[in-house]
C-alpha positions as CSV (number, residue, x, y, z in Angstrom):
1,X,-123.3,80.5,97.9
2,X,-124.2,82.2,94.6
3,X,-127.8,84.3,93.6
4,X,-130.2,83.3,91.1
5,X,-129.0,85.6,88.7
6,X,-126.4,83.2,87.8
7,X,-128.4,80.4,86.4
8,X,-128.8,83.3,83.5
9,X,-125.6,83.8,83.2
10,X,-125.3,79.8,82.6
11,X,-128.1,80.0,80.1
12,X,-126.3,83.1,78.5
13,X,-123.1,81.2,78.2
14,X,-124.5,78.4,76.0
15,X,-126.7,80.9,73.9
16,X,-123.7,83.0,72.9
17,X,-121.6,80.4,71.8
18,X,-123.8,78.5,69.4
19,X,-124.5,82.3,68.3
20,X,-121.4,81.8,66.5
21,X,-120.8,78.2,66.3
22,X,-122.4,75.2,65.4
23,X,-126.4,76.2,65.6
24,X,-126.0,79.1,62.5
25,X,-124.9,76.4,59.8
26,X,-127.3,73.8,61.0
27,X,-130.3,76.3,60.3
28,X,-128.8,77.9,57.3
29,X,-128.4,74.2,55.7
30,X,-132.1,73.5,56.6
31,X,-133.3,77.3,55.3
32,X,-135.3,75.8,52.7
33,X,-136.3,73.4,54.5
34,X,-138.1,73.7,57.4
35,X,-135.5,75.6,59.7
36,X,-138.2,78.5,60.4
37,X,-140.8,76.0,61.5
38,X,-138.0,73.7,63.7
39,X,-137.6,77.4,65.5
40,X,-141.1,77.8,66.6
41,X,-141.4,73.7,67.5
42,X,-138.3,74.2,69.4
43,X,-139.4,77.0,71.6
44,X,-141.7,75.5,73.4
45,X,-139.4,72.2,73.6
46,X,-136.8,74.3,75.2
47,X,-139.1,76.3,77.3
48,X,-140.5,73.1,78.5
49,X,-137.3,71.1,78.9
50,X,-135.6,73.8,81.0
51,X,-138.9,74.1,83.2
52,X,-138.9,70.3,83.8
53,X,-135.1,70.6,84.6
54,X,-135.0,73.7,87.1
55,X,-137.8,71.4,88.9
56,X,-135.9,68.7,89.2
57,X,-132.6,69.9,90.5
58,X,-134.6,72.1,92.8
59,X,-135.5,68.8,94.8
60,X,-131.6,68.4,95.1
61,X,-130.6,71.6,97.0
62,X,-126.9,72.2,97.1
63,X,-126.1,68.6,95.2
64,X,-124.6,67.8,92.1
65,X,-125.2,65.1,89.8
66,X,-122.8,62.7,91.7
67,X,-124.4,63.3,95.1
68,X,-128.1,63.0,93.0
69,X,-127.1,59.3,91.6
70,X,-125.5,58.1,95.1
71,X,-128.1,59.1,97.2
72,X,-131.0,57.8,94.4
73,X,-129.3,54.6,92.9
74,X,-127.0,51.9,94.2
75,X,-123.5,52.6,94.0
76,X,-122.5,50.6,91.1
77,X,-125.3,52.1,88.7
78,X,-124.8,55.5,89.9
79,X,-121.0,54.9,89.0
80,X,-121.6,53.4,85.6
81,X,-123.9,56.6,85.0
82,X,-121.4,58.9,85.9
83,X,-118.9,57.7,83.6
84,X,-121.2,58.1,80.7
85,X,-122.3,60.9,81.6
86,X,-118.5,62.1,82.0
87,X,-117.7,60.8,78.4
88,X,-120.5,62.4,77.0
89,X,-118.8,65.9,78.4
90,X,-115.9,65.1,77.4
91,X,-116.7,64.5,74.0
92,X,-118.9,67.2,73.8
93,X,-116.2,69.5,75.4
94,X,-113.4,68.4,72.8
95,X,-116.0,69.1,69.9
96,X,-116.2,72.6,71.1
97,X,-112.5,73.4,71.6
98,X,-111.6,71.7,68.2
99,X,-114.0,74.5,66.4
100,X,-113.0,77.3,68.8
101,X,-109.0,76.4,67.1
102,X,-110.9,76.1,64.0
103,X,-112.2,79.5,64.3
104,X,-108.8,81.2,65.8
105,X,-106.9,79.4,62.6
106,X,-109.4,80.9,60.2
107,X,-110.0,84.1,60.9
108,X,-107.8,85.2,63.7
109,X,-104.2,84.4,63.8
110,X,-104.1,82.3,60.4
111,X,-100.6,82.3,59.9
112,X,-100.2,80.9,63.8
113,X,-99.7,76.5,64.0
114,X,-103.4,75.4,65.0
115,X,-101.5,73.1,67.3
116,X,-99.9,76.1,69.4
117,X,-103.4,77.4,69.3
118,X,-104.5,73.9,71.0
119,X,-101.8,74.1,73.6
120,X,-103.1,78.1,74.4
121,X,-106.6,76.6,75.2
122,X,-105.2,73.6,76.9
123,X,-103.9,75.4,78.8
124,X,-106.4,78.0,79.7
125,X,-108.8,74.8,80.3
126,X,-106.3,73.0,82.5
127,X,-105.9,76.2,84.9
128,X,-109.4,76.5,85.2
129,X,-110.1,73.6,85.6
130,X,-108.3,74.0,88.8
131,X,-110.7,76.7,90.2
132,X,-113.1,76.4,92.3
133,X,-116.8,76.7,91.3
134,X,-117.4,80.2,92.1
135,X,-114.5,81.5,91.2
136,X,-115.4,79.9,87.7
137,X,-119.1,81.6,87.7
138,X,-117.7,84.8,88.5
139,X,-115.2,84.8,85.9
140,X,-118.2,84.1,83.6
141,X,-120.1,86.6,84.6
142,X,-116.9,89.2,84.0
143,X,-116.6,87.7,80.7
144,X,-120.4,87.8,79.5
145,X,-120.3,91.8,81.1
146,X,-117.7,92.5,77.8
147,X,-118.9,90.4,75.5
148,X,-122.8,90.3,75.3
149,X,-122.5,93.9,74.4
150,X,-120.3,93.8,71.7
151,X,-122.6,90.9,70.5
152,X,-125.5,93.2,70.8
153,X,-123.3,95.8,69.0
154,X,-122.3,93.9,66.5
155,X,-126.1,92.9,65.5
156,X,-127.3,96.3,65.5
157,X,-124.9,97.1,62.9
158,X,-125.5,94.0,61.0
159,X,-129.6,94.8,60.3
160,X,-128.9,98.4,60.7
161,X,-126.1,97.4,57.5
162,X,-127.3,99.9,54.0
163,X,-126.2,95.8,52.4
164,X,-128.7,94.3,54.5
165,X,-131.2,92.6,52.0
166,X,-134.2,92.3,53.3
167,X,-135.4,90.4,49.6
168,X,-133.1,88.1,50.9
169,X,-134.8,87.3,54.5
170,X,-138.2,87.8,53.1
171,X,-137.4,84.8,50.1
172,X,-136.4,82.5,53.5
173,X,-139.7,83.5,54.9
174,X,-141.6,82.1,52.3
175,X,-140.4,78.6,53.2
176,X,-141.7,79.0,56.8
177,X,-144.6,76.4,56.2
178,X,-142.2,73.4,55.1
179,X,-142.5,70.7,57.6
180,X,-139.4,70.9,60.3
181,X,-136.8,67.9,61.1
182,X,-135.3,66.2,63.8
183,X,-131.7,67.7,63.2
184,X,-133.0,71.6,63.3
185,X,-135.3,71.6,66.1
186,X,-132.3,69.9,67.8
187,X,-130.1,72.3,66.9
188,X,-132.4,75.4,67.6
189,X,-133.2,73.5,71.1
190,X,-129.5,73.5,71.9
191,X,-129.9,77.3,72.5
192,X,-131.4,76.6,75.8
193,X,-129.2,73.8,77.2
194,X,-127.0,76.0,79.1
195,X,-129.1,74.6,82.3
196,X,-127.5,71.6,82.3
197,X,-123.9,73.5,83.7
198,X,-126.2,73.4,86.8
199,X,-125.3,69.5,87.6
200,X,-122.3,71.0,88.5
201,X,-123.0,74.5,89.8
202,X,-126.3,73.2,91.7
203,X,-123.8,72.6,94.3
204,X,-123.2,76.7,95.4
205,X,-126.9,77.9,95.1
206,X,-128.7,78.8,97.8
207,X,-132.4,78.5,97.5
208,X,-132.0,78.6,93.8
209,X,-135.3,79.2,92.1
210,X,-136.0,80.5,88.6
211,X,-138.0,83.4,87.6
212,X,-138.9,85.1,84.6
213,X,-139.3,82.3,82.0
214,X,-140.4,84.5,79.2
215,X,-137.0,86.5,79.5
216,X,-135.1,83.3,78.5
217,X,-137.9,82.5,75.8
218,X,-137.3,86.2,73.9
219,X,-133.4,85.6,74.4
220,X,-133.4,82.6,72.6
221,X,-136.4,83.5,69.9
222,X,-134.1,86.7,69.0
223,X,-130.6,84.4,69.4
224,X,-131.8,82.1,66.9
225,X,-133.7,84.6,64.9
226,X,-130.2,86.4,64.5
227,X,-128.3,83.2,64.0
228,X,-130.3,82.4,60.8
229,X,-131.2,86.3,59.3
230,X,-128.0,87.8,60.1
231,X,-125.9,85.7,57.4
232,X,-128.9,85.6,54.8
233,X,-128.9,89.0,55.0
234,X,-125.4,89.8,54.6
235,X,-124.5,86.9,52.4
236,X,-127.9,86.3,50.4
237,X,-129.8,83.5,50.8
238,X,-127.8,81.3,48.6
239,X,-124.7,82.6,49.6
240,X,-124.9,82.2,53.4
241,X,-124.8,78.2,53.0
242,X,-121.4,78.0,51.5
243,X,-119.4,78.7,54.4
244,X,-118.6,77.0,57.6
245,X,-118.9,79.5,60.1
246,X,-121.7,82.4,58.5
247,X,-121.9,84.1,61.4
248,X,-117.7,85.0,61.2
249,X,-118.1,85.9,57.5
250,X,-121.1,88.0,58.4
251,X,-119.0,90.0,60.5
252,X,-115.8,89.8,58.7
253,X,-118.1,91.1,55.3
254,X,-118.6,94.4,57.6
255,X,-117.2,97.6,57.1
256,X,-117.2,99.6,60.8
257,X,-116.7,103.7,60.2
């Protein structure tokens, strides 16, 4: 049985991927038009959503989703369920991998075949796959030790950049008042999804409860807050919508001394 502390690490996960991923271009394409505004509709969505979540699964000690849907639902539904639900990770999973070779073809080992890249995360997902679940969360927890510094870092020198343009993130500000849309507060609400990993994880918590709410409300206001100013900043307000991943050309533009 795991502590608490690692539902935060789940939540962590999911917010320091879309730092860098989809979430960025979804808000930069909506800048002028409403993707300040989906932020604030999408905190309290995500507050609330995660809230309504953690008291759900908390009825459900020690289960995952398959032990939920056999011991709620006949067996055929629950099955029927499950396999949607299973596509719907899978699909989700492959989108996700497919950008992370985008991303390792673009801007870190260009001149290496995207498909050899594949087979290197293939096969890093197939071995871990093989793990068990705590082995998995520790792992995670290993990983997010290295890298949510350097993330932290890496911000720091971004607004703390003499290139910064403040002009820049003050013009986006001015079209905070435009009415939001589905596809941004979606995007922004994505930030906080990394609490549905515990359908699976559920299963090695002991008396999991959640504390500290607002601590997972100011991580995801600054996430997203950083995921839409970093780029303007860096690469203007017009400028940050032509690429496909800002983020990575924010901090490729950087010059580290």
């Amino acid at each position: 049985m795991v502590r608490n502390k690692y539902f935060y690490y789940l939540f962590l996960l999911n917010a320091t991927i879309n730092l860098i991923n989809y979430v960025p271009r979804v808000l930069i394409t909506d800048r002028f038009d409403g993707a300040l505004m989906s932020i604030v509709v999408a905190i309290p969505i995500g507050t609330l959503l995660l809230f309504t979540f953690v008291k759900l699964i908390q009825k459900f000690p020690g289960q995952g989703l398959p032990e939920i849907f056999h011991s709620a639902m006949s067996k055929w539904i629950s099955g029927i369920l499950l396999v949607l639900y299973g596509l719907g990770w899978f699909f989700s999973s492959v989108i996700t991998l497919v950008s992370f070779v985008d991303i390792t073809s673009r801007y870190i080992s260009p001149d290496v075949s995207p498909y050899i890249v594949l087979i290197g995360f293939l096969v890093v997902v197939g071995l871990s796959a093989r793990l068990d679940s705590e082995s998995i969360i520790y792992a995670l927890e290993m990983i997010l030790y290295i890298c949510v510094p350097i993330i932290a870092y890496m911000s720091w020198r971004i607004f703390s950049n003499p290139f910064f343009s403040w002009d820049a993130v003050r013009q986006i500000i001015t079209y905070a008042w435009n009415m939001p849309n589905y596809e941004t507060v979606a995007a922004a609400t994505f930030i906080f999804t990394g609490y549905v990993n515990m359908v699976v994880f559920n299963r090695i918590f002991h008396r999991f409860r959640v504390r500290h709410v607002w601590a997972i409300m100011v991580v995801s206001i600054l996430t997203l807050l950083v995921s839409i100013f970093a780029p303007i900043g860096i690469l203007g307000a017009t400028g940050a919508g032509e690429h496909v991943y800002p983020a990575f050309s924010t901090l490729d533009s950087l010059r580290i001394r």
